[in-house]
C-alpha positions in Angstrom: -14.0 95.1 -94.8 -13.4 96.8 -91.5 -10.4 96.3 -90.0 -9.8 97.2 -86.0 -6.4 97.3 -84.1 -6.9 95.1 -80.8 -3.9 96.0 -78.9 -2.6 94.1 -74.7 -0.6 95.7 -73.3 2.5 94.3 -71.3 5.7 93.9 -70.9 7.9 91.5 -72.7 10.1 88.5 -70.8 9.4 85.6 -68.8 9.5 87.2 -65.8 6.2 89.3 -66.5 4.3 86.5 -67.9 0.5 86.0 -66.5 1.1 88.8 -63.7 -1.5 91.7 -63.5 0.4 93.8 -65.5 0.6 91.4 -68.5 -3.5 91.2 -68.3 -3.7 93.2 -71.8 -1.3 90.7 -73.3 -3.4 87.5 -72.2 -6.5 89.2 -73.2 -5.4 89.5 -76.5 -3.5 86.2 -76.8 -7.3 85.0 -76.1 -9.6 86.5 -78.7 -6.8 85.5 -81.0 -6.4 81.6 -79.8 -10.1 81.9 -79.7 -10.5 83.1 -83.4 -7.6 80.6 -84.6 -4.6 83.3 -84.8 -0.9 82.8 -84.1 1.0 85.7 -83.2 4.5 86.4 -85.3 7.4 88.9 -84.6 7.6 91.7 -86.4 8.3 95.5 -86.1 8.0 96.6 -82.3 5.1 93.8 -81.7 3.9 89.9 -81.2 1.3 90.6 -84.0 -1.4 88.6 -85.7 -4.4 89.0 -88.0 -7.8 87.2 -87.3 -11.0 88.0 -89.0 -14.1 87.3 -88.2 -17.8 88.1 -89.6 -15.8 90.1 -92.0 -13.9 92.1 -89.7 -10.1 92.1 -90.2 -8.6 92.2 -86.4 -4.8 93.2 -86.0 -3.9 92.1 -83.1 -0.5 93.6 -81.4 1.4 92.8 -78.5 3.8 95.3 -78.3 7.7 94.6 -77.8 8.9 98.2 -76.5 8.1 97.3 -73.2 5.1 98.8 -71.3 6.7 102.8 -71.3 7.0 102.7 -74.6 3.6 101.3 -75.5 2.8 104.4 -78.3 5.9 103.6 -80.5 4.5 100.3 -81.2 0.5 101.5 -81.3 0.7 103.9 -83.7 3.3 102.3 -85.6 0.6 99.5 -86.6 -2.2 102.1 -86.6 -0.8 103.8 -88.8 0.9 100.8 -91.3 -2.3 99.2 -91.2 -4.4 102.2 -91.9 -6.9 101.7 -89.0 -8.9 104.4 -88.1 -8.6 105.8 -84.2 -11.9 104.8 -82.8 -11.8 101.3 -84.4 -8.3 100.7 -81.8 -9.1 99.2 -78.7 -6.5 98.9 -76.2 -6.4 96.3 -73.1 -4.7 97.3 -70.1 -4.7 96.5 -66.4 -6.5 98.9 -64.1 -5.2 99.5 -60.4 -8.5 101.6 -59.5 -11.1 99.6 -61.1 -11.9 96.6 -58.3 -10.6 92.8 -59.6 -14.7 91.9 -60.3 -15.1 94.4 -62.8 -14.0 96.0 -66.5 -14.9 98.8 -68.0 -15.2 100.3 -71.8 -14.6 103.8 -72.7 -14.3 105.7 -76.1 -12.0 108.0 -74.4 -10.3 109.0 -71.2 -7.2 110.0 -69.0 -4.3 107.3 -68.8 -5.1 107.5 -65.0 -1.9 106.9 -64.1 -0.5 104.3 -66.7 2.3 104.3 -68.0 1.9 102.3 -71.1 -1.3 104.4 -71.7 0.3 107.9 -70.5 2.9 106.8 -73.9 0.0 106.2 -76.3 -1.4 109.4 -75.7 1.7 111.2 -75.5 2.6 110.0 -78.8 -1.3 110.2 -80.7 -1.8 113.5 -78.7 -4.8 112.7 -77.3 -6.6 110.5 -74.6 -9.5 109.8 -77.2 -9.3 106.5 -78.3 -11.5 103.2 -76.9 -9.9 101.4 -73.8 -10.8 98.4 -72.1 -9.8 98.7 -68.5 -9.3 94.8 -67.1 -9.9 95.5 -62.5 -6.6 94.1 -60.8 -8.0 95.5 -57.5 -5.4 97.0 -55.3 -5.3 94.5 -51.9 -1.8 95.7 -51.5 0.0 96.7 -48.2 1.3 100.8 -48.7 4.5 100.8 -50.4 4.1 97.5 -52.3 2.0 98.4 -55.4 4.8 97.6 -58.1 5.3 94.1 -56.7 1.8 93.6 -56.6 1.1 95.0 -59.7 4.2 92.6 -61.4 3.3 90.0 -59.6 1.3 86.9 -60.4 -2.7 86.4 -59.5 -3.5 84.7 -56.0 -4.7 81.3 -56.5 -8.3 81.8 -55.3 -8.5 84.6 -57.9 -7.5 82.6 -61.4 -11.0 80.6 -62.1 -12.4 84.3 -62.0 -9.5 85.9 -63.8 -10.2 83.0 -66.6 -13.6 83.6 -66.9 -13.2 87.7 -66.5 -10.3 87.2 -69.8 -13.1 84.8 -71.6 -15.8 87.1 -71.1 -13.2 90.1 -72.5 -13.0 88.2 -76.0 -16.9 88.7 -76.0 -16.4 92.7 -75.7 -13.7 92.4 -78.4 -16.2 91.0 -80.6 -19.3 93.3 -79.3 -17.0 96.4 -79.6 -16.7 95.2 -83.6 -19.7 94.5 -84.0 -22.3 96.9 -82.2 -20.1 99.5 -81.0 -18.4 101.0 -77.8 -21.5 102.9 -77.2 -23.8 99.5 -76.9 -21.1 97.3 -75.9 -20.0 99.8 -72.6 -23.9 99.4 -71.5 -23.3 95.2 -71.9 -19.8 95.5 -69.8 -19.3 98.0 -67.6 -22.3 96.6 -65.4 -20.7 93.3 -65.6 -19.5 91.8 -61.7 -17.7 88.7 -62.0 -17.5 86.1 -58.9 
């Protein structure tokens, strides 16, 4: 059975729940309410197990807090035994405008810090990321409180069905690969 590590990333606390930054963990916490899963504490991560079409998903939510991010990924990688390219990891993406996502196999943590961890501690930016648009309509100087803040309430119906349609690529990335499923999403606009 293959088995893939689906990990959101985010930081932990009330305070951070359903703002940009937490997009990873909401991504995650919806291809596994999706497939049935309920998350559990355990080492450095909210984690839970799902399969589907006999695929084995282990799905993490990592506790360390975003800066820390690679503790907690490789930790799981590497107790679960889950090859590199079958990880994907969900983050928030300041450059990438809020109507779009995109799927790489590989790439530069472009700034983020919870990605700028992972490869730190793998030693290399080559490992699948799914980059969730967050826009940046932010006055200068006020990127961290936009980026920790919640979603303006025109953008949520589009933020639910951007999250919704991010289960699909979960499942597309398992099942046909990054190659095919990049060519599905990264053309994708939402409205």
């Amino acid at each position: 059975m293959s088995k893939f590590l689906i990990a959101g990333l985010g930081n932990i606390g009330t305070e951070y729940v359903h703002t940009r930054h937490n997009i990873g963990f909401d991504v995650v916490q919806a291809f596994v309410s999706k497939h049935g899963g309920v998350f559990k504490t355990e080492r450095l991560a909210e984690v839970a197990e799902v399969k589907w079409k006999g695929r084995i998903f282990i799905c993490i939510k990592p506790t360390t807090y975003m800066n820390l991010s690679g503790k907690a990924f490789k930790y799981w990688l590497d107790k679960e035994k889950i090859v590199l390219e079958n990880s994907l990891t969900v983050v928030d993406e300041l450059a990438l405008p809020i109507n779009k996502v995109r799927l790489r196999p590989g790439g530069s943590d472009g700034g983020h810090n919870g990605l700028r961890d992972i490869q730190a501690v793998l030693g290399t930016d080559k490992y699948p990321k799914l980059r969730f648009g967050i826009g940046n309509n932010f006055p200068k100087g006020m990127q961290v409180d936009y980026v920790l803040g919640k979603w303006f309430p025109e953008e949520i119906a589009m933020i639910n069905r951007k999250i919704e349609k991010c289960t699909e690529i979960i499942e597309n990335f398992a099942t046909i690969g990054v190659e095919r499923t990049m060519n599905l999403a990264n053309n994708l606009i939402f409205e």
